[in-house]
C-alpha positions as CSV (number, residue, x, y, z in Angstrom):
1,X,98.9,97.2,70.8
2,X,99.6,94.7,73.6
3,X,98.2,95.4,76.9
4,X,100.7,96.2,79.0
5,X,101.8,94.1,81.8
6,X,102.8,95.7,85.0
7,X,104.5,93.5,88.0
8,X,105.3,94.8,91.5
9,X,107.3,93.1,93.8
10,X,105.7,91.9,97.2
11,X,108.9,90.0,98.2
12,X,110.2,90.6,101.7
13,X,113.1,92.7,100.4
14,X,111.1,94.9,98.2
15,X,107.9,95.2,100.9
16,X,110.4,96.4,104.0
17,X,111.6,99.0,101.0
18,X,107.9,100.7,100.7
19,X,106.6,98.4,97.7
20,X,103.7,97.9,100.0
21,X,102.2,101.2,98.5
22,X,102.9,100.5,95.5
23,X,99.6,98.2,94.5
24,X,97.7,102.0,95.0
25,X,99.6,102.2,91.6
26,X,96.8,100.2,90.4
27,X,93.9,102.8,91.0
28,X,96.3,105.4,89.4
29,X,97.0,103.2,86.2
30,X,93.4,102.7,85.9
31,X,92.5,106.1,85.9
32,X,95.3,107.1,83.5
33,X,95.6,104.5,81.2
34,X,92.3,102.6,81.0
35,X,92.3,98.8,79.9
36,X,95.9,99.6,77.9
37,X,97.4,98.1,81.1
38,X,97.4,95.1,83.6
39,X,98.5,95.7,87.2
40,X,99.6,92.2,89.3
41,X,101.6,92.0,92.4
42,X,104.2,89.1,92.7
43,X,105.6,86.9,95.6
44,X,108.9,87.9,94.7
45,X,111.1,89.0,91.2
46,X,113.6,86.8,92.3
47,X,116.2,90.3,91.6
48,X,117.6,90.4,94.6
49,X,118.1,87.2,95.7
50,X,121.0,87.5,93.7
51,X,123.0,90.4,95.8
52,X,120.6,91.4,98.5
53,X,123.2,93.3,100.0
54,X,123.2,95.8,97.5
55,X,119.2,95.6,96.2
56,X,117.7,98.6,94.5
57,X,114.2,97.8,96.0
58,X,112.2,97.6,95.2
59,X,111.3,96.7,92.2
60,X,108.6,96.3,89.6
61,X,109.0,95.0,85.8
62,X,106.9,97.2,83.2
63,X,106.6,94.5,80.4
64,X,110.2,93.3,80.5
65,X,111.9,96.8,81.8
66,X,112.7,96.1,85.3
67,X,112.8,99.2,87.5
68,X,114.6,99.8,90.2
69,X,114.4,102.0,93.2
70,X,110.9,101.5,92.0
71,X,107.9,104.7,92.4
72,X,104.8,105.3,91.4
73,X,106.5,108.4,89.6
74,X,108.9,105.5,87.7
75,X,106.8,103.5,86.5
76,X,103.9,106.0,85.3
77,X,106.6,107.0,83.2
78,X,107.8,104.0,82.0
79,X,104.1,103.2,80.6
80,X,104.1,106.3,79.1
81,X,107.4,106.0,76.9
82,X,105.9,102.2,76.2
83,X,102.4,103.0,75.2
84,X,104.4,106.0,73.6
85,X,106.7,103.5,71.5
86,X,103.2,101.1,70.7
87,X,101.2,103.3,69.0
């Protein structure tokens, strides 16, 4: 199995929306998951560029499964149902 990528958004958007906690997520992962996943921040997604007006931030892209409204709850189990799927 792939290592699984995880992205969290650092854009302006998504850091006035809390994702500036989020990069704790990558202790968390690390203790859960091991080397089975990667952990990256990112300038920006580019998601809500698009209709900022009505962003879900923020957000953060597990692989290529983009979640919205994004917390550390989300996307723990997002990496579960991948890792899940993988094996």
């Amino acid at each position: 199995m792939d290592k699984i990528s995880v992205k969290v958004c650092l854009g302006t958007t998504c850091f006035v929306k809390n994702s500036a906690y989020l990069p704790k997520l990558k202790e968390i992962v690390a203790k859960e998951f091991g080397d089975k996943v990667e952990v990256a921040s990112s300038l920006c997604l580019g998601v809500c560029s698009t209709n900022w007006e009505i962003s879900k931030a923020p957000y953060i892209k597990v692989n290529n499964v983009l979640i919205q409204e994004a917390t550390i709850e989300k996307v723990l189990a997002e990496i579960e149902a991948q890792i899940k799927k993988g094996e």
